[in-house]
TORPA-4810 file (N, C-alpha, C, O; in nm, 3 decimals):
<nodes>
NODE_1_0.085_-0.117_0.000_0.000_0.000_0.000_0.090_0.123_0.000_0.202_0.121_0.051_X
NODE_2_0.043_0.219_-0.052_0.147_0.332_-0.087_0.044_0.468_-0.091_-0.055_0.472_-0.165_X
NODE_3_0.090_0.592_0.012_-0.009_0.696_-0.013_0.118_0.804_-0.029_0.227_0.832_0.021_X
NODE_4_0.026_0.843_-0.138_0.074_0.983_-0.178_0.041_1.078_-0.155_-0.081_1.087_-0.146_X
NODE_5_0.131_1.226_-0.127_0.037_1.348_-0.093_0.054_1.358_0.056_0.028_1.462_0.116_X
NODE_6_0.100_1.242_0.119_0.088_1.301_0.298_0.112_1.402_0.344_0.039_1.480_0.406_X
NODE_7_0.278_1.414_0.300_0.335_1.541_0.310_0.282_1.702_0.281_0.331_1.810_0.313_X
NODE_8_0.155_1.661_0.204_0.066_1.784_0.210_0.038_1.870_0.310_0.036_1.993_0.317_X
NODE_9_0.014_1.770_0.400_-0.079_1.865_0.550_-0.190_1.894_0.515_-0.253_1.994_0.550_X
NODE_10_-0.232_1.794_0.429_-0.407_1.860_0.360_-0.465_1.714_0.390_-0.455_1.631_0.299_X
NODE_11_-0.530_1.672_0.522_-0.607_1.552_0.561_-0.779_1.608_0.588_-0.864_1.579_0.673_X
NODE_12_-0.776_1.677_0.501_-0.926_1.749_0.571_-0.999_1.645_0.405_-0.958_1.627_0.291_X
NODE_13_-1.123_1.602_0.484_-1.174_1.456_0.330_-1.327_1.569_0.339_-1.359_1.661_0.415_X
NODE_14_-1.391_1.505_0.222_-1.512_1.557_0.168_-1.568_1.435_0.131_-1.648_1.380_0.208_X
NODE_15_-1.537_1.380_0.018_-1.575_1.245_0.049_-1.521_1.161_-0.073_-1.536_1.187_-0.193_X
NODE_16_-1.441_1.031_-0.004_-1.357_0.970_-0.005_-1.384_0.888_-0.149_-1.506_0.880_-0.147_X
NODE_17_-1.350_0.838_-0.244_-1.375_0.747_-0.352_-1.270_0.663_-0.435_-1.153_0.667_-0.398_X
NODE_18_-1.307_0.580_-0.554_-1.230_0.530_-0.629_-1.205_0.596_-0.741_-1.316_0.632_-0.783_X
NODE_19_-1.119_0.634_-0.816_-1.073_0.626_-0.984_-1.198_0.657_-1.020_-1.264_0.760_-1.034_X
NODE_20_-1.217_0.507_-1.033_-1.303_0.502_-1.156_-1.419_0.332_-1.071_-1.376_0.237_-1.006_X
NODE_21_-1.517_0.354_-1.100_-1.548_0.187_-1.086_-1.514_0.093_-1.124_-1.473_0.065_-1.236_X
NODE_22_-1.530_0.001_-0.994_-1.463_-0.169_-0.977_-1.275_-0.119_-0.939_-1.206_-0.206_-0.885_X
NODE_23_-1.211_0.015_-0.972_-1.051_0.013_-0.973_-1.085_0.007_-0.764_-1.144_0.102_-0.713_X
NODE_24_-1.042_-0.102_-0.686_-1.020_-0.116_-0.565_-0.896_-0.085_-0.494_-0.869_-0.058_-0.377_X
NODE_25_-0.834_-0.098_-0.591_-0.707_-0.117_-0.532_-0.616_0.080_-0.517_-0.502_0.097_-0.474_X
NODE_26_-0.693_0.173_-0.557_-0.666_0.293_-0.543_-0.769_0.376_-0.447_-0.854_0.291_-0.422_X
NODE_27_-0.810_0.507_-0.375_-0.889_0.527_-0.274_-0.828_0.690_-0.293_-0.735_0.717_-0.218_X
NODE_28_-0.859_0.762_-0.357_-0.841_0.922_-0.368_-0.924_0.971_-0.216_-1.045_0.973_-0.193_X
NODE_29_-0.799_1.009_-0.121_-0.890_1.085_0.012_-0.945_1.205_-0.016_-1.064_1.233_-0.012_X
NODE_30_-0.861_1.269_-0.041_-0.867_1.430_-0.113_-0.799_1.485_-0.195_-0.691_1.437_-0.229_X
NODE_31_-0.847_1.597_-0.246_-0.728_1.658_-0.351_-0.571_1.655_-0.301_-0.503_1.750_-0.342_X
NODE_32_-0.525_1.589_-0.243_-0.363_1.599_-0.242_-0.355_1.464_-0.211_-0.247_1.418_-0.249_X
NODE_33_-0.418_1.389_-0.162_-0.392_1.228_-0.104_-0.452_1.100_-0.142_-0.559_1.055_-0.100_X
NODE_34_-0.386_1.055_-0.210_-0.383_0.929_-0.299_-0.368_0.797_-0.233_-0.246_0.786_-0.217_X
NODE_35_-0.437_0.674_-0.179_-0.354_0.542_-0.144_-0.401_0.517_-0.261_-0.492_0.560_-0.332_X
NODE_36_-0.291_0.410_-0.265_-0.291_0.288_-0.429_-0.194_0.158_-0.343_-0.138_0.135_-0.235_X
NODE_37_-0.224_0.093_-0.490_-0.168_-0.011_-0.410_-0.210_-0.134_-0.307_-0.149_-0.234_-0.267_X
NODE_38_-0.366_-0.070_-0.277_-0.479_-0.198_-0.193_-0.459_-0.319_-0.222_-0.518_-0.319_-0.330_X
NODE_39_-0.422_-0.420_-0.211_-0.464_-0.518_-0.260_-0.628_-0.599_-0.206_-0.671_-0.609_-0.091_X
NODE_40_-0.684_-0.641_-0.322_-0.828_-0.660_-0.362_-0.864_-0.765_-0.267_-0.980_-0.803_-0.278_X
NODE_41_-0.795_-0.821_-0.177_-0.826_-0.891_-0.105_-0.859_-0.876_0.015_-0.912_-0.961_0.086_X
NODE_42_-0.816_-0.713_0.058_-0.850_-0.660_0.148_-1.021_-0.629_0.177_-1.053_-0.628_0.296_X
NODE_43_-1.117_-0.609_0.090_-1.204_-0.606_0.026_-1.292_-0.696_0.086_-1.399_-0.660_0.135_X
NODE_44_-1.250_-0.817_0.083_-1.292_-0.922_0.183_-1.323_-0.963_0.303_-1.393_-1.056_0.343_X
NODE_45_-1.247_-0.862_0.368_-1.309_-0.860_0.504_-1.468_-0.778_0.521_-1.499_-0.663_0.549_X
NODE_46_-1.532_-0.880_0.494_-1.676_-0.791_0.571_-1.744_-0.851_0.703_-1.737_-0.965_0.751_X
NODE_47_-1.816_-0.726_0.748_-1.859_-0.679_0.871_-2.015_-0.607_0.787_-2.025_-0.505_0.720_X
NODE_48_-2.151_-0.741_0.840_-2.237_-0.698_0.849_-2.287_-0.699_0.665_-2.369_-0.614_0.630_X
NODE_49_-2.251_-0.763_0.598_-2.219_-0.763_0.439_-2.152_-0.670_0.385_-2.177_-0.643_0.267_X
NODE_50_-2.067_-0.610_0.442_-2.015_-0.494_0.351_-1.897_-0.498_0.406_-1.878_-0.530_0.523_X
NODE_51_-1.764_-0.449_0.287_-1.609_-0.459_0.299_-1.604_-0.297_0.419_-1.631_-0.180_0.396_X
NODE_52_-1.565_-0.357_0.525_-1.505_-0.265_0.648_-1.460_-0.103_0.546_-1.512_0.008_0.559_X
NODE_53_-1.356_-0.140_0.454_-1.286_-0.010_0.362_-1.426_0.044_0.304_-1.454_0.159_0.334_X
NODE_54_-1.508_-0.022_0.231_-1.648_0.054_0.170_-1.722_0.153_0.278_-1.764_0.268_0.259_X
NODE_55_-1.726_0.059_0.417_-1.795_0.163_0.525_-1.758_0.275_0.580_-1.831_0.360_0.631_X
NODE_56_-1.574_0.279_0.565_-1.550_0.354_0.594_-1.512_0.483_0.515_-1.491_0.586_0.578_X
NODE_57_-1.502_0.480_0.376_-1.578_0.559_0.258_-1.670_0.626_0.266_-1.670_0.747_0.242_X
NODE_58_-1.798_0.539_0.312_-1.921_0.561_0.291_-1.966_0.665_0.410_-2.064_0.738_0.413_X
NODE_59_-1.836_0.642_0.531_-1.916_0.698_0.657_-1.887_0.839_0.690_-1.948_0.920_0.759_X
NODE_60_-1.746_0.848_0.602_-1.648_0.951_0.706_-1.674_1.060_0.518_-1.600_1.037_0.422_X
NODE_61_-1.741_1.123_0.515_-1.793_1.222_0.457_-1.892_1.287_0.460_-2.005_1.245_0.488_X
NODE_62_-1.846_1.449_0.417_-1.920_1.557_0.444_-2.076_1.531_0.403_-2.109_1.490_0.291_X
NODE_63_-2.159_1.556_0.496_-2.305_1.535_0.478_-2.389_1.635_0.522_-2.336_1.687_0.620_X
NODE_64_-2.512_1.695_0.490_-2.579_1.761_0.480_-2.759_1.712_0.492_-2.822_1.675_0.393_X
NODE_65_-2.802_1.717_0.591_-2.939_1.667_0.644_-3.057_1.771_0.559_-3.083_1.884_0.600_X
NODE_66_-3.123_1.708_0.433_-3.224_1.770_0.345_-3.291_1.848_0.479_-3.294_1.969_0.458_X
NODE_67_-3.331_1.822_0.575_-3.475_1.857_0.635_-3.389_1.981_0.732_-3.422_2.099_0.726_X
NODE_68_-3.296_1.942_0.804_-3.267_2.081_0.949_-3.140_2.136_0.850_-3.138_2.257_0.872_X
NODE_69_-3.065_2.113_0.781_-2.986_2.194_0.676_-2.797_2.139_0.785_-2.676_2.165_0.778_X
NODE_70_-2.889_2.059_0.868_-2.712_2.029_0.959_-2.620_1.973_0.884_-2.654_1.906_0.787_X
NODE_71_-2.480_1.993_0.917_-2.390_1.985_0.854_-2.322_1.859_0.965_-2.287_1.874_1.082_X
NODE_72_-2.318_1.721_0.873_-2.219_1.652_0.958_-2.065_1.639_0.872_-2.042_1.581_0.766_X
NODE_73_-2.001_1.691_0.931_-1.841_1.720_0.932_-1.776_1.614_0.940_-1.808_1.572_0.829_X
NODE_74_-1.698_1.519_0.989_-1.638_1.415_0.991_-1.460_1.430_1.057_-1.380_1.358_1.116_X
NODE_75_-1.468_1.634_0.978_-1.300_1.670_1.012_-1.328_1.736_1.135_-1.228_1.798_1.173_X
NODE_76_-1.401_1.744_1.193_-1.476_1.824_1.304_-1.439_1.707_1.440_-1.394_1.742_1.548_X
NODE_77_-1.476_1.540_1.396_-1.472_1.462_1.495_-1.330_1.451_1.640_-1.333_1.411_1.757_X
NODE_78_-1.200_1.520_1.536_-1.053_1.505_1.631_-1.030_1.639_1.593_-1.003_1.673_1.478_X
NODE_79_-1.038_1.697_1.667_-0.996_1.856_1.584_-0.848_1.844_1.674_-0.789_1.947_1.641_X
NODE_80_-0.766_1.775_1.763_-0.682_1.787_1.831_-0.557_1.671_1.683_-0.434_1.667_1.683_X
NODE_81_-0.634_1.613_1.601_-0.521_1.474_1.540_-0.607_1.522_1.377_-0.699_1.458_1.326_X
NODE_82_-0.558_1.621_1.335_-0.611_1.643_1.190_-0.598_1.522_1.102_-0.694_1.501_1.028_X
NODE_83_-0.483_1.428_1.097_-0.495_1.327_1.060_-0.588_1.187_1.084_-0.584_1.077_1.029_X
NODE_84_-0.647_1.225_1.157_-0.771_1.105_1.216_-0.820_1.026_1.159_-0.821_0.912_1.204_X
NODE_85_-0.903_1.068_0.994_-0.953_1.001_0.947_-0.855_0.916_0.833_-0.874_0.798_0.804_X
NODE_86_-0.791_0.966_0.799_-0.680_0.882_0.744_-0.565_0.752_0.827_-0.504_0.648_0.800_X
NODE_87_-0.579_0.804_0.891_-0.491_0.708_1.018_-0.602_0.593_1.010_-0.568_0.478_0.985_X
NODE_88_-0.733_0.626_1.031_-0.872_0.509_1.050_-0.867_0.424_0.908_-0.869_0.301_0.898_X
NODE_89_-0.862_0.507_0.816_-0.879_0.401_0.692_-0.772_0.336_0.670_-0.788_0.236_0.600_X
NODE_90_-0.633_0.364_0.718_-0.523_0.306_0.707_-0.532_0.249_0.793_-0.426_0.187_0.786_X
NODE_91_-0.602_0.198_0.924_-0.555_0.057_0.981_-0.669_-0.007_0.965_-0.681_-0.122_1.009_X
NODE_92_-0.811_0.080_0.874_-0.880_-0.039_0.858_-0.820_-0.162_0.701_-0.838_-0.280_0.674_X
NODE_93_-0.764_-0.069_0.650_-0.709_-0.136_0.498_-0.614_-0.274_0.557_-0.631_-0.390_0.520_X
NODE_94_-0.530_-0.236_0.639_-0.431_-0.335_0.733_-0.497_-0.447_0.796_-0.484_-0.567_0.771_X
NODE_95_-0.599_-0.364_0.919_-0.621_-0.490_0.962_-0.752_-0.545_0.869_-0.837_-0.589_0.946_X
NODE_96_-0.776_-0.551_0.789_-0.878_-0.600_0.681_-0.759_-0.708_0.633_-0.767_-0.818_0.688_X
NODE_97_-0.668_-0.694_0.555_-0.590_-0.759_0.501_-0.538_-0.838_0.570_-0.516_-0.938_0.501_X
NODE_98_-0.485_-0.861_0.730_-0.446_-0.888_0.818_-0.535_-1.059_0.813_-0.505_-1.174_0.782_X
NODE_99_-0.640_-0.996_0.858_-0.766_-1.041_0.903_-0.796_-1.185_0.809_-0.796_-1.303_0.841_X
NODE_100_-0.821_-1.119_0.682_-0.805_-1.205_0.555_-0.707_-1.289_0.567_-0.754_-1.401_0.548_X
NODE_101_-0.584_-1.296_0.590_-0.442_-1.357_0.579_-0.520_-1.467_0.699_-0.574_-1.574_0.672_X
NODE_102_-0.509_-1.415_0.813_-0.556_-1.519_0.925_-0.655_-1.629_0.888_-0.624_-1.747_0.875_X
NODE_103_-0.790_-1.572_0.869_-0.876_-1.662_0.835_-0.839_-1.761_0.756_-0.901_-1.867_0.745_X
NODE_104_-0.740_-1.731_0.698_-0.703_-1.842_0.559_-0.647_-1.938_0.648_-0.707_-2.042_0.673_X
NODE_105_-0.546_-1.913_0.693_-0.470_-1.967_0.805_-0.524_-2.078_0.853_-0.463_-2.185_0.852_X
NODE_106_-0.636_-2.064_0.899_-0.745_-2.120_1.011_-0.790_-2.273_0.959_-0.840_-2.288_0.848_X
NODE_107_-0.772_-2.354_1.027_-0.820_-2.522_0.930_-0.962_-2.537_0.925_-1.040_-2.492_1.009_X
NODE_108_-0.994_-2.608_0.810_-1.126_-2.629_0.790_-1.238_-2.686_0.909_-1.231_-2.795_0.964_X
NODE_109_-1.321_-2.600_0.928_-1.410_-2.644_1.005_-1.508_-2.791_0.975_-1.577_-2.810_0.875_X
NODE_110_-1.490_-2.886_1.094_-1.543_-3.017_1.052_-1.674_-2.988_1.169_-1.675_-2.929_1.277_X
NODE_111_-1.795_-3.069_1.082_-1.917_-3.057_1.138_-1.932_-3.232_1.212_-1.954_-3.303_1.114_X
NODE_112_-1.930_-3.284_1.284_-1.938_-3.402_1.383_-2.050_-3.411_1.396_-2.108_-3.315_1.445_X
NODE_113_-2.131_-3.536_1.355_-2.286_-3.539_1.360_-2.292_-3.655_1.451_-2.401_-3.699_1.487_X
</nodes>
């Protein structure tokens, strides 16, 4: 895994995506910060049917409530660790992959009747 752009000092996200569809293995945070390099297997770890990395895409962006006009922020949550939300998707990408590696690991479950 490889991110580009750290050195920015620009960790403030809007909301997080791919390239292009189905490309997994890249994750544009914001205009200066690039990971690439995912491997697609990471992907695999799900929680609840959905890949842990998708939720956390899906969660940690700027949102706007049609009805009271509230603004949920996401860069607002650590205002003390500007890096917060990047640090989160980077150990969810890890331990996703991690996770995956283990399970494999693990011997086949036998059912004893």
């Amino acid at each position: 895994m490889t991110v580009d752009g750290e050195d920015s000092g620009n960790f403030k996200v809007k909301k997080m995506k791919h390239p292009k569809k189905g490309q997994l293995d890249t994750i544009v945070f914001n205009e200066s910060i690039t990971i690439s390099n995912i491997p697609e297997q990471a992907y695999e770890y799900v929680v609840n049917g959905r890949p842990a990395i998708e939720w956390i895409i899906d969660q940690y962006q700027i949102k706007t409530d049609k009805k009271s006009g509230i603004i949920d922020d996401p860069n607002e949550f650590a205002p003390e660790n500007p890096r917060y939300i990047l640090d989160l998707l980077l150990s969810v990408i890890t331990v996703s992959m991690q996770t995956v590696e283990l399970v494999a690991q693990l011997p086949e479950m036998e059912v004893v009747e």
